[in-house]
Each structure stands twice: as structure tokens, then as C-alpha cells.
TORFIKOL-26456 format. One record per residue (C-alpha): residue in three letters; x, y, z. Coordinates in steps of 0.2 Angstrom, whole numbers, plus 5000, padded with zeros to 4 digits. Layout:
% TORFIKOL-26456
AlaXYZ ...
***
This chain:
% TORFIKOL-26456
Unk500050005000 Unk501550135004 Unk502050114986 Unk500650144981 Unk500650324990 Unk502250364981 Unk501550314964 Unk500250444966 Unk501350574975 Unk502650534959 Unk501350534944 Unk500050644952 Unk500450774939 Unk500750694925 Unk499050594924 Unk497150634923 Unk496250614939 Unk494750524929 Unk492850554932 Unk492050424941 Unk490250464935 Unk488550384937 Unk487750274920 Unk486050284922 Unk485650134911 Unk486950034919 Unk486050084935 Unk484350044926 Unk485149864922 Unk485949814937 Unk484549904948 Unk485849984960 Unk487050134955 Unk488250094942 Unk489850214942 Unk490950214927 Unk492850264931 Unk493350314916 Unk495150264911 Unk494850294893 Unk494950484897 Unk496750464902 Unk498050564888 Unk498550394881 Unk496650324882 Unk497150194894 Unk497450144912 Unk499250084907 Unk499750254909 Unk499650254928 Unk500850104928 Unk502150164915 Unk502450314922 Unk502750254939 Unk504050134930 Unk505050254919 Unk505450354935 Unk505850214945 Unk506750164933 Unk507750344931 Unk507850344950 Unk508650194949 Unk509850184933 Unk509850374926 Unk509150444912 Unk510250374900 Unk509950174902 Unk508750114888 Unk507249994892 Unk506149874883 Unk504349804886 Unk503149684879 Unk501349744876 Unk499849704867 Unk499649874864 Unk499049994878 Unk500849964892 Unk501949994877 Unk501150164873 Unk500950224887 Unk502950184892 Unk503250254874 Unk502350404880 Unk503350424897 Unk504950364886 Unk504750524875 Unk504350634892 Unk505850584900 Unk507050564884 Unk507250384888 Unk507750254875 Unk506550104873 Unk506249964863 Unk504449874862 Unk503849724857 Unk502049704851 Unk500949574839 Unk500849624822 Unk498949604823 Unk498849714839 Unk497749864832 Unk498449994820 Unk497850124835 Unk498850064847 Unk500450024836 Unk500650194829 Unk500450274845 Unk502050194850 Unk502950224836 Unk502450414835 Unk503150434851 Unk504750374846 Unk505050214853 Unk505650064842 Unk504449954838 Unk504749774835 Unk503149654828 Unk503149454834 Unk501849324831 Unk500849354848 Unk500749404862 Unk501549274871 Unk503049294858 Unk502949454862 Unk503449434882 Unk504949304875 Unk505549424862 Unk505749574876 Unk506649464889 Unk507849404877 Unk508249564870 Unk508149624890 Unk509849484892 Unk510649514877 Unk510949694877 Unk510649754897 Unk509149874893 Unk507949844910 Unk506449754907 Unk504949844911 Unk503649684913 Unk501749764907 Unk500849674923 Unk502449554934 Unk503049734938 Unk503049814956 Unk503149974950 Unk501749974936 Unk500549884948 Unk500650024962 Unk500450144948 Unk498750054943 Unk498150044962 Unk498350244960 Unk496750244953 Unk495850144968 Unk496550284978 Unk495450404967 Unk493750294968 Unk493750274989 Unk493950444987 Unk492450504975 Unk491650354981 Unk491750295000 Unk490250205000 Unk490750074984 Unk490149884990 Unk490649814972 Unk492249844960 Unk492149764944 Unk493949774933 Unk494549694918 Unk495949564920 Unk497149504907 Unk499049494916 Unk498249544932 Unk499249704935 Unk497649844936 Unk496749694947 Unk498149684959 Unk498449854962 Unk496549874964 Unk496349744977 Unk497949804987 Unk497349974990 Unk495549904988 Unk495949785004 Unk496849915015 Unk495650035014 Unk494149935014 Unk493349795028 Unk493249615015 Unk491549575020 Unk490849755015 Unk491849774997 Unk491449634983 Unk492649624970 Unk492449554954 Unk493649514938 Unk493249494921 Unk493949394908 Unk493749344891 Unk492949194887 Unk494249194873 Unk495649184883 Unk495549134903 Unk497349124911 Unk496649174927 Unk495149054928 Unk496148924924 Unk497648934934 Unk496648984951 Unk495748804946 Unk497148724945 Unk497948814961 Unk499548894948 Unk499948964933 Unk499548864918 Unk499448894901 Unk498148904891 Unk497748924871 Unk496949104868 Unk495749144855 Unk495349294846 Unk494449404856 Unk493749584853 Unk494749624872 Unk496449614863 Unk497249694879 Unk496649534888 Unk497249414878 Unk498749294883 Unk499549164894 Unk500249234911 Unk501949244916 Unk502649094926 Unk503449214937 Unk502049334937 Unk501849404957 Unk499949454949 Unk499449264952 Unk499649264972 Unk499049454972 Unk497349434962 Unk497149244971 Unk497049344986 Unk496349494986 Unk494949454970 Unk493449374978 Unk493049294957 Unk493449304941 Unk491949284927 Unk492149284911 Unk491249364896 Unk490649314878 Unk491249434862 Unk489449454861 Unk489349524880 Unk490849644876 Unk490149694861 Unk488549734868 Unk489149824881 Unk490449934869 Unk488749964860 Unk487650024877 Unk489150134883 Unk489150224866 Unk487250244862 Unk486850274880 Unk488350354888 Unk489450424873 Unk490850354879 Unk492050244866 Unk492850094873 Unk493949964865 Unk493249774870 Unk494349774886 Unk493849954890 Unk492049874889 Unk492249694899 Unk491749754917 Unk490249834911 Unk489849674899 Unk489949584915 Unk488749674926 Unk487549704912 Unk487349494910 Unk487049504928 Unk488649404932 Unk489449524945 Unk488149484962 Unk489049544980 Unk487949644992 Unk486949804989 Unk487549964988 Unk488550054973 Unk489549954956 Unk490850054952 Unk491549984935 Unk493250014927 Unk493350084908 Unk495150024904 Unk495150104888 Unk494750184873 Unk496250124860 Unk495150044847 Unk495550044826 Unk494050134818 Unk493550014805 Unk493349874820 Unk492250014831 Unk491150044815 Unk491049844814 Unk490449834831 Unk489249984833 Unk488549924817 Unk488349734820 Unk487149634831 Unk488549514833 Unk490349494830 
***
């Protein structure tokens, strides 16, 4: 939790402090108040930012200015490190799949970072570690990272402090990274049996369902999935496995017709754009899979980094 604390005193002025703001028709669904914290607001239209901020100073604070760094990302971590990279005149190499959308990809490389296309994601992680060994550069992990998840739990600071009274916390999970820092600050600040708190997967792709089934981390074959940012096998050494097994009450998972419904609601009845991961806590409440006790939902809007053409096939389509 203290790291936490510095994160926030170390980013505070570099990030937006998001609006956590009341959806009427999630309300209408779930039939108790529905708050949206809206991540997708941030200057890089993700969450990441929180984390890779965090990071790149740690990482300064550590090793200077002048030592380069490298990362693996399915999109939204290696943009928002580009973004600290180019703040901080940091040199930085990132690794991404070459089907990662074109949004997220050429957000990296327009702040300057090299960027290197793999087969996958899960390439992607290899790639990075092994360009990590061979030339020295750190290796700034986008969820096994202390320093990126106490810059994530920055944003629970934010929500007890709009909202005191939240009973439920609904946030995506791929690596775990934003649900571990949520349920660190979440389980400090907060009495268990009064705070529900619920992770969402892809039905796609469910590292975390499986491995808490079969007590560790095991790999599993992800499909495509409209949540690209969720997407992926865990870490072996991921810390995120023991954190979210022990301070997340579930993990559900949702269809790509629950995300895509839901990135439709949030844009007809909110205005708000997400990408499918931006959309997966709010797919979750609204096929009633969330449950806890009364009081209010607040639901994490990861992000909004979503290709064009793809948004227009969705908000179009019945079904994907």
C-alpha cells in the first residue's frame, strides 16, 4: 500500500484524475447505482498510463536517464511507456503482435519508441526478455511489475475517494496488473465482507480461471477475442497470480457477444468509446454475472484504443 502512496505522489501530475460518473442505464440494468471510472479519458486512452509512468521514474531513479528499456505489450503498456519514454528522453524498445490494432501500434511508434512485431502475444513477452539479456536494457514487465501495479492501484486511491460507500468493483483482467493493484489498495482501505470484488475475463482467453482451478499458473490456448488487451497466457513468474488469488473474491468471464454489447450500450447510452477490454466490466454486470451485496457498482473503463473500422463493425453489428 505505501507504494502505492508514492506512485500517486510521483505521477500525480502527469496523469488525469478520471471521472467516476453515474450510468443511468447501467443503473437501470443492474437496479443499483452503476459508476463508470473512466480510464479511457486518460492522455494515452488507457489505464496503462498509471503503471508506465510509475515505471519509467523508478526506473530513472534507479539507473539514470540514459539506460534504455524494453517491454512487451499487446498494445496499451507499450504506449503508454512510449509516452513516458518520450517525456523523459528515455530510449525504449517494444515488442507487440503484428495483429495488435493499428491504433495502438502507431501510437507507440509516433512517440518514438522502436517497435518490433512478433507472432503474439505470448512471443511477444519471449521476444522482450531476450532482447532484455542480450543487450542489458531493463525490462519493464506490462503486469509482473511492482512498479506498474502500484501505479494501477493509484486509481483505487481515486474511487474510495469519489466514492466511500462502493460495495462492488468490477475490473477487467488480462496479466492481472490493474486487478492487483486494485485489490491491494482495495483491501487496505476497505473491511472484506463489505467490498465485493469481481474480475472479468474473456471467454476467449481465461489464464486466470484456469490457473486459480488448478491452484498455479498454467497455460492456456487463447482465442481471438474483441478484448485484445486481455488476451494471453500469464507469466510463470508473474507475482499477479498470488495478488489477484488473494485479494479478488471471482473472476467471470464474458462472451464477444457480452463485450460487444456492452461497447454498443456505453456508446448509444453513455457516449463513451471503449475498446472490447475498456467494455468487459460493464459486459459483466449487464449479463448479471457480478452479484456481492447492495450498495453501489463502480465499473472500470480500461480504455478507449480501438481501430476505427473494427468500432464501426461493432456499433453496426448485432453480433461479431
Amino acid at each position: 500500500m505505501i507504494e502505492v502512496l508514492r506512485a500517486r505522489a510521483r505521477i500525480r501530475a502527469l496523469v488525469s484524475r478520471t471521472p467516476l460518473r453515474r450510468s443511468e442505464w447501467m443503473s437501470d440494468v443492474a437496479g443499483r447505482d452503476v459508476f463508470l471510472k473512466l480510464e479511457s479519458l486518460q492522455p494515452t486512452g488507457s489505464f496503462k498510463i498509471r503503471g508506465a509512468l510509475n515505471a519509467a521514474l523508478r526506473h530513472i531513479e534507479r539507473h539514470g536517464q540514459a539506460a534504455p528499456i524494453v517491454t512487451a505489450s499487446a498494445g496499451n503498456h507499450g504506449r503508454g511507456l512510449a509516452y513516458a519514454a518520450e517525456s523523459f528522453g528515455l530510449s525504449l524498445t517494444v515488442y507487440v503482435p503484428r495483429d495488435a490494432p493499428a491504433a495502438k501500434r502507431d501510437a507507440i511508434a509516433r512517440h518514438g519508441a522502436e517497435l518490433k512485431l512478433v507472432d503474439g502475444y505470448d512471443e511477444a513477452e519471449r521476444a522482450a526478455k531476450r532482447h532484455a539479456a542480450a543487450t542489458g536494457a531493463a525490462y519493464i514487465a506490462p503486469y509482473a511489475n511492482d512498479d506498474v501495479i502500484a501505479g494501477a492501484g493509484t486509481m483505487a486511491l481515486e474511487i474510495f475517494e469519489d466514492l466511500p460507500g462502493a460495495a462492488t468493483i468490477v475490473v477487467p483482467v488480462g496479466g492481472g496488473g490493474l486487478a492487483s493493484g486494485i485489490g491491494i489498495v482495495a483491501r487496505a482501505l476497505a473491511a472484506k465482507p463489505k467490498l465485493h470484488i469481481v474480475g472479468v475475463e474473456a471467454a476467449a482467453s481465461t489464464a486466470f480461471t484456469t490457473s486459480l482451478a488448478a491452484g498455479r499458473v498454467t497455460e492456456i490456448t487463447p482465442g481471438p477475442t474483441l478484448a485484445d488487451g486481455l488476451a494471453g497466457n500469464l507469466d510463470p513468474d508473474s507475482m499477479t497470480f498470488e495478488i489477484v488469488r488473494d485479494t479478488i473474491d471471482r473472476i467471470v468471464t464474458v462472451s464477444e457477444e457480452e463485450i460487444a454489447a456492452a461497447m454498443r450500450g456505453l456508446a448509444g447510452h453513455d457516449h463513451v468509446i471503449v475498446e472490447g477490454a475498456g467494455a468487459a466490466a460493464v459486459a459483466a454486470i449487464q449479463a448479471g454475472k457480478c452479484g456481492g451485496v447492495g450498495g453501489p457498482i463502480v465499473a472500470i473503463v480500461s480504455g478507449a484504443n480501438i481501430d476505427l473500422g473494427r468500432l464501426v463493425q461493432v456499433l453496426d453489428s448485432v453480433s461479431v
